[in-house]
C-alpha positions as CSV (number, residue, x, y, z in Angstrom):
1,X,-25.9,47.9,8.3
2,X,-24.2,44.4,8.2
3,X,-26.0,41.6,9.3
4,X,-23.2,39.9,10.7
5,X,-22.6,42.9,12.5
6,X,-25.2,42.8,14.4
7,X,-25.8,39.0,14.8
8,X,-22.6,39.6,17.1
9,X,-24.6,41.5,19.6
10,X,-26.1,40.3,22.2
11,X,-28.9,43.0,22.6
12,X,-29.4,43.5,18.9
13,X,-30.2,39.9,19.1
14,X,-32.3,39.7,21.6
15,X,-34.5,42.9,20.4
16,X,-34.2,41.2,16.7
17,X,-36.0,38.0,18.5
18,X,-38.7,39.9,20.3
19,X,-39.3,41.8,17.3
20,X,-40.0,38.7,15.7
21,X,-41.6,37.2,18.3
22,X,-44.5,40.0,18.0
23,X,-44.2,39.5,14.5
24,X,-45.1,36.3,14.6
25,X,-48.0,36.7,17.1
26,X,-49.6,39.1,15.0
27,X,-49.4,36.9,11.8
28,X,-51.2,34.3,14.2
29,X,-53.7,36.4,15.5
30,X,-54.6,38.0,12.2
31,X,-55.4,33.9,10.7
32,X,-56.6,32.9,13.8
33,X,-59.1,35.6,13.6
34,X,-60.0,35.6,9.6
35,X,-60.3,32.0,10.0
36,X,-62.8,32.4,12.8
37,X,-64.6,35.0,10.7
38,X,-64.8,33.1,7.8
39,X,-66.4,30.2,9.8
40,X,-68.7,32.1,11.4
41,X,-69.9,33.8,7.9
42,X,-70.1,30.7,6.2
């Protein structure tokens, strides 16, 4: 698929930025998390 292609879509965009969106979330949560654990363990 071509990127460009699909930058050019409305929907395609706005699924591409909840996707990242929850992405990004995640990646938060998980350090938030492991840095709260390591804290608490050290």
């Amino acid at each position: 698929m071509d990127i460009h292609f699909l930058l050019q879509l409305p929907v395609a965009n706005l699924l591409w930025l909840d996707y990242m969106t929850k992405v990004l979330q995640n990646v938060l949560l998980i350090n938030c998390s492991e840095l709260t654990y390591s804290q608490l363990t050290w």
